[in-house]
C-alpha positions in Angstrom: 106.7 155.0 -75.2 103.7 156.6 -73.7 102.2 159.5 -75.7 101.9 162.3 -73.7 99.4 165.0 -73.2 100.8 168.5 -74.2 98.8 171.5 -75.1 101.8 173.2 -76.6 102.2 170.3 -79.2 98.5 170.4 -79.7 98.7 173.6 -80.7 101.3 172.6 -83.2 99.8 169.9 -84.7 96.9 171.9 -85.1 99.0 174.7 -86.8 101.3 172.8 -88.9 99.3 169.9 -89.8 95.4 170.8 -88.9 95.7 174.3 -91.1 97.0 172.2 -94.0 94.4 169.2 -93.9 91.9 172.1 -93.8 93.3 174.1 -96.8 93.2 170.7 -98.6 89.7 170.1 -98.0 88.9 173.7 -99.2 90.5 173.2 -102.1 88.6 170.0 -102.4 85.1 171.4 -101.9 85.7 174.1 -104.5 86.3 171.3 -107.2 82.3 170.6 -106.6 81.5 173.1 -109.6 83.1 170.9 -111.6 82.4 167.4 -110.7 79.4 166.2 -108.1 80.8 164.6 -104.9 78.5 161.2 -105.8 80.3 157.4 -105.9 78.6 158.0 -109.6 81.5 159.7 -110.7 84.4 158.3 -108.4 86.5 157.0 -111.6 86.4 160.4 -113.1 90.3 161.8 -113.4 91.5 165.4 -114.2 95.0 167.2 -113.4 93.5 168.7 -110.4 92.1 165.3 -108.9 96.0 164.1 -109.7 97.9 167.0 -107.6 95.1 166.7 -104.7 96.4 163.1 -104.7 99.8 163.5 -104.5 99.7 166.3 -102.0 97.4 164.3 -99.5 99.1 160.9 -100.1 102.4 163.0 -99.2 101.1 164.5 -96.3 99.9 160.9 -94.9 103.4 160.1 -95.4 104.7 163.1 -93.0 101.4 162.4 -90.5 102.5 159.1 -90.5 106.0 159.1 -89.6 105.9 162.4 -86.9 103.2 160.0 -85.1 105.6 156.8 -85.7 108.4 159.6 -84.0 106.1 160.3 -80.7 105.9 156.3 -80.0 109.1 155.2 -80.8 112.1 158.3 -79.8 114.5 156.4 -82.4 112.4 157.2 -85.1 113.8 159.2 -88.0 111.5 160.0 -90.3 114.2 162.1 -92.4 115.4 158.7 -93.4 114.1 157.3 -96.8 113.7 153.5 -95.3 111.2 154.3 -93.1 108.8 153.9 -95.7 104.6 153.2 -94.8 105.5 149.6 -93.7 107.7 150.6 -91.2 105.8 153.8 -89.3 102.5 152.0 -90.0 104.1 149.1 -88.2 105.1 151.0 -84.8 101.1 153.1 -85.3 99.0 150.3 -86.2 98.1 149.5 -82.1 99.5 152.4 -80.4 97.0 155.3 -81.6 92.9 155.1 -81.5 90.1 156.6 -82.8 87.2 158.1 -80.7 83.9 156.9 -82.8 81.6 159.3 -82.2 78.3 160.5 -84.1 79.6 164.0 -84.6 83.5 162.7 -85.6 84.4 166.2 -83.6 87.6 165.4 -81.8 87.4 164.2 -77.8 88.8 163.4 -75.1 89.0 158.8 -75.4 86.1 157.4 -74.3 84.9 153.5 -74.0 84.3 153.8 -78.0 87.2 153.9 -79.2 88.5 152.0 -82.1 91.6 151.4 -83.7 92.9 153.0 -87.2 92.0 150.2 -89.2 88.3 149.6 -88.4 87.6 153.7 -88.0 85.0 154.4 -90.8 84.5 157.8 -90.6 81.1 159.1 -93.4 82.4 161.3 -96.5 79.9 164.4 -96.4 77.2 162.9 -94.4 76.9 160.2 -97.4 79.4 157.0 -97.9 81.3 155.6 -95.1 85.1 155.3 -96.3 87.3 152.5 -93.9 90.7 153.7 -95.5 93.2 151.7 -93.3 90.9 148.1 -93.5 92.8 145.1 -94.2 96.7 146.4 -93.3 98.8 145.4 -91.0 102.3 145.0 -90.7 104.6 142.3 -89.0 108.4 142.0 -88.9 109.8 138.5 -90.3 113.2 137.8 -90.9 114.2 137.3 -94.6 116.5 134.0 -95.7 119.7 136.1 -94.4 118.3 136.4 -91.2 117.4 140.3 -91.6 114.1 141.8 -90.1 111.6 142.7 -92.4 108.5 144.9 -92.1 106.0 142.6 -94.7 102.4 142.8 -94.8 100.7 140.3 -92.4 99.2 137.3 -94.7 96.0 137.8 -95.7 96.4 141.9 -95.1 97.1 144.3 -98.1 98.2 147.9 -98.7 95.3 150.6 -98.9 94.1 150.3 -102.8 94.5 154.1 -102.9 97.7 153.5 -101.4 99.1 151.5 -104.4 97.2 153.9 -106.9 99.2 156.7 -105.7 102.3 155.0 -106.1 101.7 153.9 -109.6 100.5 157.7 -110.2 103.6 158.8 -108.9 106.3 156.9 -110.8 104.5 157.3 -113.9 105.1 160.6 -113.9 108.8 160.5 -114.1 108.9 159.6 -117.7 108.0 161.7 -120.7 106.5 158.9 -123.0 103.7 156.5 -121.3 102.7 153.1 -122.6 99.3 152.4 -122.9 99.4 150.9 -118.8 100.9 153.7 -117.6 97.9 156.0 -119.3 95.7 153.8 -117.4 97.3 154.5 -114.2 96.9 158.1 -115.2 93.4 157.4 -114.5 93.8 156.1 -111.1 94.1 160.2 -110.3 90.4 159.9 -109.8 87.9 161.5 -107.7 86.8 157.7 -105.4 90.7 157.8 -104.7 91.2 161.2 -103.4 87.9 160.8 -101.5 89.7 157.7 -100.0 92.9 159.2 -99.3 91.4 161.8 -97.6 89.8 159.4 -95.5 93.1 158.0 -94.2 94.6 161.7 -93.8 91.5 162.9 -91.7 91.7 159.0 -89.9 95.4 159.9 -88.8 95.3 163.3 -87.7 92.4 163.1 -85.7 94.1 159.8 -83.5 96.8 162.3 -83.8 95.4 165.3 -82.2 93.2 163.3 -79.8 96.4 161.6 -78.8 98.2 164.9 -77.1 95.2 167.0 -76.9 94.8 167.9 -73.0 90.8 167.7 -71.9 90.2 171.8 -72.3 92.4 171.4 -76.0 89.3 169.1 -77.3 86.8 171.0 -75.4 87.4 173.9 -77.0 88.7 172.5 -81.1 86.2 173.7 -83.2 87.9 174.5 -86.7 86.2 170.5 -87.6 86.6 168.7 -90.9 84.0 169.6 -93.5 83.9 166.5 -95.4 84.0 164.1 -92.0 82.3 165.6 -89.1 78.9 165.1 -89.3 77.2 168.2 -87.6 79.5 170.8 -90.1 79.6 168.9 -93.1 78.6 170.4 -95.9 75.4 169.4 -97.4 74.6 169.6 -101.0 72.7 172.9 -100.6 75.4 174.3 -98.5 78.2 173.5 -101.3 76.1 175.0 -104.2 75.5 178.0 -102.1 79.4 178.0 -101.6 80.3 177.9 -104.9 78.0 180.6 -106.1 79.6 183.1 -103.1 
C-alpha cells in the first residue's frame, strides 16, 4: 500500500512520537555530567544507561510496528506475534532515508537510501549504521508454516539482542554470574546505538507522510543526529552548567 502524504498525521507523529524521541535525547544529553559522550567509555553501564535502553528499545518497537500498520492495513500491532521480524519484514524496502549533510528532515530527493545502509553521525563524531546486516525473509518451516527468519548471512542489530538479554534478566531476583554480565550490556555504546535506529525510523517515518511545506518548515531537529544543531562539546558543558 502506498504511504500517503498527510499533514494532519505529520502533525501526529511529530506530537506523539517526535516530542518523545526529543524528551529522550534531553534526558540523554543531561547524563553528559556524568559520563563523556566519547567511544572511550561506550562499555560503561549504570541504572540510568539501563532505563534509557529499555525505554528507547520499546519505543523502536511501537515506531516500528505503527510504520509496519501504514504499509500493510492488516497490520495489528496490538498483537504480541508481530514481533521485530515480522514489521521489520514488511519496512525493510518500503520506507527510505533522505542522506543529507545536515540529516534535517526533507522532502525525498535522488539521495536517498534505505534503513539499513542510513548512517547517520552521533554528535558530529562517530557514524552509527544501526539497521546494517538485517533483513528478513519468509520461509516455510517443515510443517509447511511461513516463517519470518533472518535472511542467511544477515543478523539482528547487536544492541537489539543486548536489549533483550537486559530485559529478561530482569525478571528474576537472583542473577548468575552470565546474567550480571548482561547487566553490563546497559552501557553507554548501546544506548548510543539504539538511539541510532530510533532517530533512523522516525525520520523515514516523518519524511514518509510529511507534505513539502511540513518538512519546509520542521525545525524542532535531533541534537545528537543533525549535524548543523548538534551539540558540540562546548555547547553540552555550557548546558550542563545552566
Amino acid at each position: 500500500m502506498k504511504i500517503e502524504r498527510n499533514h494532519d498525521l505529520f502533525r501526529q507523529i511529530e506530537r506523539d512520537y517526535w516530542d518523545y524521541y526529543r524528551e529522550l535525547e534531553d534526558e540523554f544529553i543531561h547524563m553528559r555530567k556524568y559520563v563523556d559522550f566519547n567511544q572511550d567509555n561506550f562499555g560503561t553501564y549504570s541504572v540510568e544507561l539501563l532505563k534509557l535502553l529499555q525505554a528507547i528499545c520499546s519505543e523502536i518497537d511501537v515506531i516500528g510496528k505503527s510504520m509496519a500498520s501504514l504499509v500493510k492495513s492488516d497490520f495489528k500491532p496490538e498483537e504480541k506475534r508481530n514481533n521485530i521480524y515480522k514489521w521489520w519484514y514488511i519496512i525493510q524496502d518500503e520506507y527510505t532515508v533522505t542522506e543529507s549533510y545536515s540529516g534535517i528532515f526533507q522532502e525525498p530527493m535522488e539521495n536517498e537510501v534505505n534503513l539499513n545502509d542510513y548512517t547517520p553521525t552521533f554528535c558530529d563524531a562517530y557514524e552509527i549504521c544501526a539497521w546494517e546486516n538485517f533483513r528478513i525473509e519468509i520461509r516455510p518451516n517443515k510443517n509447511g508454516n511461513r516463517r519470518h527468519e533472518l535472511v542467511k548471512g544477515y543478523s539482528l542489530p547487536s544492541w537489539w539482542n543486548d536489549y533483550n538479554k537486559v530485559k529478561h534478566n530482569r525478571m528474576s531476583i537472583i542473577l548468575s554470574d552470565n546474567e550480571k554480565r548482561n547487566y553490563r550490556k546497559a552501557n553507554l555504546g548501546n544506548v548510543c546505538r539504539a538511539f541510532a535506529a530510533l532517530y533512523i525510523l522516525e525520520k523515514a517515518l516523518m519524511e514518509a507522510v510529511g507534505t513539502k511545506n511540513d518538512l519546509e518548515a520542521f525545525t524542532n531537529y535531533s541534537e545528537l543526529f543533525a549535524k548543523p544543531t548538534a551539540i558540540t562539546a562546548a555547547e553540552l558543558d555550557k548546558l550542563m552548567i545552566d
